[in-house]
C-alpha positions in Angstrom: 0.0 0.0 0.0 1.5 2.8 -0.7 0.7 6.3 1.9 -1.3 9.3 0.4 1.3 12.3 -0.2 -0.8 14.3 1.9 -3.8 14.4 3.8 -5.6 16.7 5.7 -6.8 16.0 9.3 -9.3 17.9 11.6 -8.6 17.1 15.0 -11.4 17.9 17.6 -9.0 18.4 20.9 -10.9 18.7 24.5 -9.5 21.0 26.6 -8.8 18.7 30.0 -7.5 21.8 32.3 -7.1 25.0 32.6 -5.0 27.2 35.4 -3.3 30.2 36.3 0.3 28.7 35.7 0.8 25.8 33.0 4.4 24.4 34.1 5.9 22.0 31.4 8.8 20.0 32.6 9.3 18.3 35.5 12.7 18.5 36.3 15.1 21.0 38.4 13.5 24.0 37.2 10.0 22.6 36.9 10.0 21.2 40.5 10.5 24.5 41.9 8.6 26.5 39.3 5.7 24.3 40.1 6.3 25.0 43.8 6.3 28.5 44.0 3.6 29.3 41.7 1.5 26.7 43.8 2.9 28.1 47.0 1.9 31.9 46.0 -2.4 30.9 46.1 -1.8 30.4 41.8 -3.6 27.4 40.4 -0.9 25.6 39.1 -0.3 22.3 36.3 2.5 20.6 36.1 3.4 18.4 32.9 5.5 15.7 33.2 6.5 13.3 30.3 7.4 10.5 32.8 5.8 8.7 36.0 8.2 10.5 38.2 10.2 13.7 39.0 13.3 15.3 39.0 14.3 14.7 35.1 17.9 15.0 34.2 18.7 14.4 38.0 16.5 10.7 38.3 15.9 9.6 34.9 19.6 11.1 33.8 21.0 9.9 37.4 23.2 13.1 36.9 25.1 13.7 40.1 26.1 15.4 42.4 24.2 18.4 42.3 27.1 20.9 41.8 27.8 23.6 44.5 25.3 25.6 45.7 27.5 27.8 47.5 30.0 30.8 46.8 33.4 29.7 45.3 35.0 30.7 48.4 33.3 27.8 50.5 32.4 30.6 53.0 28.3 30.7 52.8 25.5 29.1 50.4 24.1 31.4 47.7 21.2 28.7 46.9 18.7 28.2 48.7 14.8 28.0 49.3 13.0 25.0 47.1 16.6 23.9 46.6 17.8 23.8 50.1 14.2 22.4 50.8 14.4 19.3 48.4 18.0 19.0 49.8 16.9 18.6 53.7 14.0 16.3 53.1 16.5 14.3 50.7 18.9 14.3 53.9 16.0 13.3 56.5 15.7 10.0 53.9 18.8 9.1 54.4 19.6 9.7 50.9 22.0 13.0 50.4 24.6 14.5 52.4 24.5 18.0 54.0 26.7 20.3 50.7 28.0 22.3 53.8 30.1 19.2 54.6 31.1 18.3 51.2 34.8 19.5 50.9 36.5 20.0 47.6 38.5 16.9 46.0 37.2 14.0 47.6 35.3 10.6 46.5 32.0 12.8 46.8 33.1 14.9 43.5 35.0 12.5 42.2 38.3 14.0 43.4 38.3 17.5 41.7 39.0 20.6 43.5 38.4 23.6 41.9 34.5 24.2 41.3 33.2 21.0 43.2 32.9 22.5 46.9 30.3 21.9 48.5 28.3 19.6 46.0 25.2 17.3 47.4 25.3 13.5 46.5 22.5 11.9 46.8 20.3 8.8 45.6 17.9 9.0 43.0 15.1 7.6 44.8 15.5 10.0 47.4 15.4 12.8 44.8 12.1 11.3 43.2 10.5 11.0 46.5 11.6 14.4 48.0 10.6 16.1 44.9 6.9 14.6 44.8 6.7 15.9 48.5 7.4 19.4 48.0 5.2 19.3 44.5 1.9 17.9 46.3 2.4 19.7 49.2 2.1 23.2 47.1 -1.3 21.9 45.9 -0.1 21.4 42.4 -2.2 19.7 39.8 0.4 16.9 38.4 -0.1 15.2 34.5 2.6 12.7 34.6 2.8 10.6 31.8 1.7 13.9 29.7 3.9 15.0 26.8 4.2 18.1 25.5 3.6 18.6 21.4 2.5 21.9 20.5 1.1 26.3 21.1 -2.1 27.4 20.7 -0.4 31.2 19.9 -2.7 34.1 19.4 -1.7 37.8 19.0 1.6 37.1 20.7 0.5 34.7 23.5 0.0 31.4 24.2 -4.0 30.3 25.1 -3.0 26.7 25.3 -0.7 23.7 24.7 -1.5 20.6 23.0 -0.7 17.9 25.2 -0.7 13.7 24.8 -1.4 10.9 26.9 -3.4 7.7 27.4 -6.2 9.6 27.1 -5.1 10.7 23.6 -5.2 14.7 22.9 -5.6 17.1 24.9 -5.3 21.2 25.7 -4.0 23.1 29.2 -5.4 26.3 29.1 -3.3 29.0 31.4 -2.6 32.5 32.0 1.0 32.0 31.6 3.3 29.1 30.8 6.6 28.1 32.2 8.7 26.1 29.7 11.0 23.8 31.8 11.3 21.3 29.0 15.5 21.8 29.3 15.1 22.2 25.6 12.9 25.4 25.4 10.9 23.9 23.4 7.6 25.4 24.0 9.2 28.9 23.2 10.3 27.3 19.9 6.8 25.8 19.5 5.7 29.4 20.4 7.2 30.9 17.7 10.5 32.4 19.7 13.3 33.5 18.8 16.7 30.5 19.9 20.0 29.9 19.0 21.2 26.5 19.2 24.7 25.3 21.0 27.8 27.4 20.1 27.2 30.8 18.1 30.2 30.4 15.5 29.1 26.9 14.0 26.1 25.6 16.2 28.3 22.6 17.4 26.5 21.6 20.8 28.5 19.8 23.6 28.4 16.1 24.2 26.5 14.4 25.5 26.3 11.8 28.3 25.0 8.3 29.2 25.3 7.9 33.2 26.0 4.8 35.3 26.3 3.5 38.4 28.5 1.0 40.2 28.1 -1.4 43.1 30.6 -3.0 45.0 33.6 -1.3 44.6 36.3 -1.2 47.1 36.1 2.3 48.2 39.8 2.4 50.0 41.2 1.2 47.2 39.8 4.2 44.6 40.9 6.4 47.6 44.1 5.5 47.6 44.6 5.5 44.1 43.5 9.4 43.7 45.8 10.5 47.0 48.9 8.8 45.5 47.7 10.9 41.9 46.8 14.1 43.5 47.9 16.2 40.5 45.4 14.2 37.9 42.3 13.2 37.3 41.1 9.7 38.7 42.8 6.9 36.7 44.3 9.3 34.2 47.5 7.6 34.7 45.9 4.8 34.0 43.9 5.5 30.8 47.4 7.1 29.2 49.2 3.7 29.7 46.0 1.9 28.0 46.7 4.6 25.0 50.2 3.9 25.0 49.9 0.3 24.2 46.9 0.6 22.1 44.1 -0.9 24.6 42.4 2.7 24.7 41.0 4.7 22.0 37.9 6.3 23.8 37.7 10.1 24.0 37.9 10.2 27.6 41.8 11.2 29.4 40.6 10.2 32.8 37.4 8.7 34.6 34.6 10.5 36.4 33.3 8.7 40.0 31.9 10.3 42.3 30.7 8.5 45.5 27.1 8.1 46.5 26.1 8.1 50.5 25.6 4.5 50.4 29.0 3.0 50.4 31.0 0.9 47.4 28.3 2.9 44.9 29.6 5.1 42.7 28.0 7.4 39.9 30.1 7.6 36.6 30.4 10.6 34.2 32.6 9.0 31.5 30.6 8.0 28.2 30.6 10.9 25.9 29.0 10.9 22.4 29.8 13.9 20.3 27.7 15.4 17.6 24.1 14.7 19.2 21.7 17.2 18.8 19.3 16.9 21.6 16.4 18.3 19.7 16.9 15.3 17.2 15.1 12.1 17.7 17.2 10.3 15.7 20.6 11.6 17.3 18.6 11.1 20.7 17.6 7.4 19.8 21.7 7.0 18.3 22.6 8.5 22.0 20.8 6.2 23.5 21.7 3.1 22.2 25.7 4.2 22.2 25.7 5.6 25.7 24.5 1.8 26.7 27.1 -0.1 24.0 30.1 2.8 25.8 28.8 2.3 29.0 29.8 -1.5 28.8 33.0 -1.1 27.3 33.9 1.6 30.3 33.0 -1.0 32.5 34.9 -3.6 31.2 37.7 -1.6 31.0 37.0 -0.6 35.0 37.1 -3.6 36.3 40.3 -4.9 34.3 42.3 -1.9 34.7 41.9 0.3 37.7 42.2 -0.2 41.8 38.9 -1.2 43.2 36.7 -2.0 40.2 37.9 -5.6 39.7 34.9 -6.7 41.6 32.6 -4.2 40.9 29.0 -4.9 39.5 26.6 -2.4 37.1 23.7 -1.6 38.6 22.1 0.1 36.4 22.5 2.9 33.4 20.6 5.9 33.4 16.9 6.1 31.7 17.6 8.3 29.6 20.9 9.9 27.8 22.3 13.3 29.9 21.9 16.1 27.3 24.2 19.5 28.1 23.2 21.8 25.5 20.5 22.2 22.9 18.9 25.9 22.3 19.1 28.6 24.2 16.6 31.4 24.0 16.7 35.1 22.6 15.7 36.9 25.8 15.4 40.6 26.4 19.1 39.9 28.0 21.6 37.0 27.3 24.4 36.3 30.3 27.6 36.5 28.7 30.9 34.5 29.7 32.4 38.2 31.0 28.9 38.4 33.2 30.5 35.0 34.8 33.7 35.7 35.0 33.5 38.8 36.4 31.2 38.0 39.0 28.5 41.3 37.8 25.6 42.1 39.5 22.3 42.8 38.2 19.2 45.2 39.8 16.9 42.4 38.3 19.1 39.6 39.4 16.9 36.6 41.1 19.6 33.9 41.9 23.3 33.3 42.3 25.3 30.8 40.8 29.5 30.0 41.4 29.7 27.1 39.1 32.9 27.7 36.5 32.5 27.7 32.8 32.3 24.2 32.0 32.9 23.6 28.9 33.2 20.2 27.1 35.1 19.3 24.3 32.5 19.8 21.3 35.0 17.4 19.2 37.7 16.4 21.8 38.4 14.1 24.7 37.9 16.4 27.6 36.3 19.8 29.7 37.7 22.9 30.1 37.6 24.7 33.7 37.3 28.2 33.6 36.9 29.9 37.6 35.6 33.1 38.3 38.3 35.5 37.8 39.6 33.4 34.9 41.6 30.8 36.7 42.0 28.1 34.5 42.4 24.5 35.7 45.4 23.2 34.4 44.2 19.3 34.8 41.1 19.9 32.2 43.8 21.0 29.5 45.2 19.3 26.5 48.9 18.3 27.1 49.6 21.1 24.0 47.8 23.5 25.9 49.1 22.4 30.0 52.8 22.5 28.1 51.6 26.9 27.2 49.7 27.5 30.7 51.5 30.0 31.8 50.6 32.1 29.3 46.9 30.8 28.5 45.9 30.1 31.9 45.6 32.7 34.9 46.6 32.3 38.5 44.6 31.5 40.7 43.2 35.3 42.1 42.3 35.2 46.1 40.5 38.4 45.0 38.4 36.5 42.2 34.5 37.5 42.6 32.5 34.4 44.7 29.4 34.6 42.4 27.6 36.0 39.8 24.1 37.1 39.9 21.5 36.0 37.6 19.3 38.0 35.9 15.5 37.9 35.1 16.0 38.8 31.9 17.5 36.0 30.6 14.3 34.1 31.5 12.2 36.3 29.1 11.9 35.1 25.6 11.1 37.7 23.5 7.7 37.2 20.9 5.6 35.5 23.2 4.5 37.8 26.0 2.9 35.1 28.8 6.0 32.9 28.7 8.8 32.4 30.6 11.8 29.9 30.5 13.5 28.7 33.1 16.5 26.1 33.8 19.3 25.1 30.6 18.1 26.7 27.4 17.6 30.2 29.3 19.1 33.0 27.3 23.2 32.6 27.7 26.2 32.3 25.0 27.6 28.8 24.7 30.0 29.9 27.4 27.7 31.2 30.3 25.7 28.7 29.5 28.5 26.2 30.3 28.0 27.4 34.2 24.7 28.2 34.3 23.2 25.0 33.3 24.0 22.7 36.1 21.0 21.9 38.6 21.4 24.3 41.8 21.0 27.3 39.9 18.1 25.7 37.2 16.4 25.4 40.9 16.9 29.0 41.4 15.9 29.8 38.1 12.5 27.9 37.9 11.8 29.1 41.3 11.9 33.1 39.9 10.0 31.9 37.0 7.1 29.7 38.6 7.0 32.9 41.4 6.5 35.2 38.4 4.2 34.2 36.1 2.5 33.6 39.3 2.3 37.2 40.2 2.0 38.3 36.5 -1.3 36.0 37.1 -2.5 37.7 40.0 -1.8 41.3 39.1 -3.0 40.9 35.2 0.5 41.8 34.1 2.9 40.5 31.3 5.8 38.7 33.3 8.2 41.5 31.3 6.0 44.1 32.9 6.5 42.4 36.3 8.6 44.7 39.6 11.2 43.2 39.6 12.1 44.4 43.5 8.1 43.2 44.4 9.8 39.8 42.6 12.9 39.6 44.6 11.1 40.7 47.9 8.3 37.3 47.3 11.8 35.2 46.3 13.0 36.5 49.8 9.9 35.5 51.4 10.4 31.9 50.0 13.7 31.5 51.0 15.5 32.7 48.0 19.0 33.9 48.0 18.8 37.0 45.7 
């Protein structure tokens, strides 16, 4: 039989809710989005394509949550829903208090520079924590809902077109909250994006997690003190290149410890040239992340000191995507905003995190501190041979954090939409820092807030006071 070249269809779609605040995304930023819309008296949806919460930080297993406190170590600059999810994760049994977390040790898988003060947890404890805090705020929850399209009129959205077992469907809201991590409501919507690096569009790799059981954690220990000027197992993995038993585009191997002993999560797989807005480089990602995941761990166990008994527990549901779009908003955060620590009137978060940048092409990341400070392990050997000159000292005066602004959480063209968590409006470089999960927290917290208030007070969320903002942030235990 061969399929009509084109056919019309008229589909008659019931509308199955309608709120104050449509959320769609339930991960870092749509967790607290959701929260503090529900929190501020707005009637509040959340849209979630999965049966659970927490996105890139369950169903990715990403971890640790990166620092949620100033570079310095000396006070935390993330807090409410955050800090929230982080506490009831602790009271489970399943995280460990950030404020303990010193810098290059098993719990960040023995790096220094940036990795302060992270949170391990467990996934389960992440899900469960997460679906406490959402319920709690009297949110409406769809899970097993996915997003397809807009309804747009005269520069707004009326509704989205969802899908689930109950077929089609539209959420009709005041204002939306995209917290899809690949804005792409706002694309649906007709805004204005830019995708991965400006010069050529190339968008960093991405990731399939996994996690380990049974490894001897005195052993890994051990290893990393008697290497304390590399990576873990980097040593090890240049010997395997040497002889020719290692031609994966990794120099050294990612573990960080989870609270339950011998369990280790694992950063290593890295597949270049996906485009995370791409089913078919998704589905490729997928199935490579699992084939590389294997071959790490065979190589784990054969090579390096407390993985010769070590068991795979699982890999991650889905592949860890860093970068897709980021929106045009009426500002975009710019690698000298991070750097130099600025500060912003409209700012409503903080973030520390370096420029993290991973090799678009190559086998590694690039650490860039505030100030500038370059770490010197995250270099090729060309350019650690040249880092005198291409990489600064270390400044004790460097800024501790940068502020975020709203701005960047305004797309422009659609005027009852905001966008909160990765794809927010950044260059490839600030987006590099911006992106990790603390500060998406922060971020969909000042969105979910906002398009609550824009809600209550009839308002576009551009038209928004920005100080009433901050002050309501403050209320809810925001850092500002």
């Amino acid at each position: 039989m061969t399929a009509p070249r084109s056919q019309s269809i008229t589909w008659s779609i019931p509308v199955i809710a309608s709120c104050d605040v449509c959320v769609i995304g339930g991960g870092s930023a749509g967790i607290a989005a959701s929260v503090a819309a529900g929190r501020s008296g707005a009637k509040t949806v959340l849209v979630e394509r999965y049966g659970f919460l927490g996105g890139t930080s369950t169903a990715g297993m990403v971890g640790p949550f990166m620092t949620s406190w100033s570079a310095d170590g000396k006070e935390p600059i993330i807090a409410g829903v955050f800090r929230e999810l982080v506490d009831r994760m602790i009271a489970l049994g399943g995280a460990i208090d950030p404020a303990t977390i010193e810098p290059g040790g098993k719990w960040t898988a023995f790096i220094s520079l940036g990795h302060a003060n992270a949170t391990p947890f467990s996934v389960e404890a992440c899900k469960l924590a997460a679906m406490q805090l959402v319920d709690e705020a009297g949110v409406e929850l769809w899970f097993h809902t996915s997003f397809i399209d807009t309804c747009v009129e005269n520069g707004a959205i009326t509704a989205i077109v969802v899908h689930n077992k109950g077929g089609l469907g539209l959420i009709e809201a005041k204002h939306f909250v995209d917290c899809s991590a690949d804005a792409d409501v706002a694309a649906r919507a007709g805004a204005p994006f830019v995708k991965g690096r400006e010069s050529d569009g190339l968008m960093m790799p991405a990731t399939m997690f996994m996690r380990l059981g049974n490894v001897d954690d005195a052993a890994v220990e051990a290893h990393a003190r008697a290497h304390p000027d590399e990576r873990l197992f980097m040593s090890i993995v240049q010997k395997a290149k040497e002889e020719g038993r290692w031609n994966y585009p990794r120099e050294y191997l990612l573990m960080a410890r989870e609270p339950e002993p011998g369990v280790y999560r694992c950063n290593i797989t890295r597949m270049i040239g996906i485009d995370g807005t791409n089913p078919r480089d998704l589905s490729r990602a997928e199935v490579q992340g699992r084939r590389e995941c294997l071959m790490v761990f065979e190589f784990l166990r054969a090579n390096c000191p407390g993985l010769a008994h070590a068991k795979l527990l699982e890999t991650a549901a889905q592949v860890g995507i860093r970068e897709t779009r980021h929106i045009v908003g009426r500002y975009t955060l710019t690698a000298d905003d991070v750097l130099e620590g600025r500060r912003f009137p409209d700012a409503i978060g903080r973030c520390s995190y370096p420029v993290d940048i991973h090799d678009l092409r190559g086998t590694r990341s690039t650490l860039i501190m505030l100030g500038g400070h370059v770490e010197r392990a995250t270099l090729s050997a060309e350019d650690r041979a040249k880092a005198t000159t291409s990489a600064k000292p270390a400044n004790p005066a460097a800024p501790t954090f940068y502020d975020i602004p709203y701005r960047i959480l305004l797309p422009q063209k659609v005027g009852n939409l905001l966008v909160a968590g990765r794809p927010v409006s950044a260059t490839h470089e600030a987006a590099a820092s911006v992106r990790v999960i603390p500060p998406c927290y922060a971020m969909g917290q000042a969105a979910g807030l906002a398009a609550a208030l824009a809600a209550r007070g009839n308002v576009a969320p551009a038209d928004l006071d920005t100080d009433v903002l901050r002050r309501e942030l403050m209320a809810q235990g925001a850092i500002v």
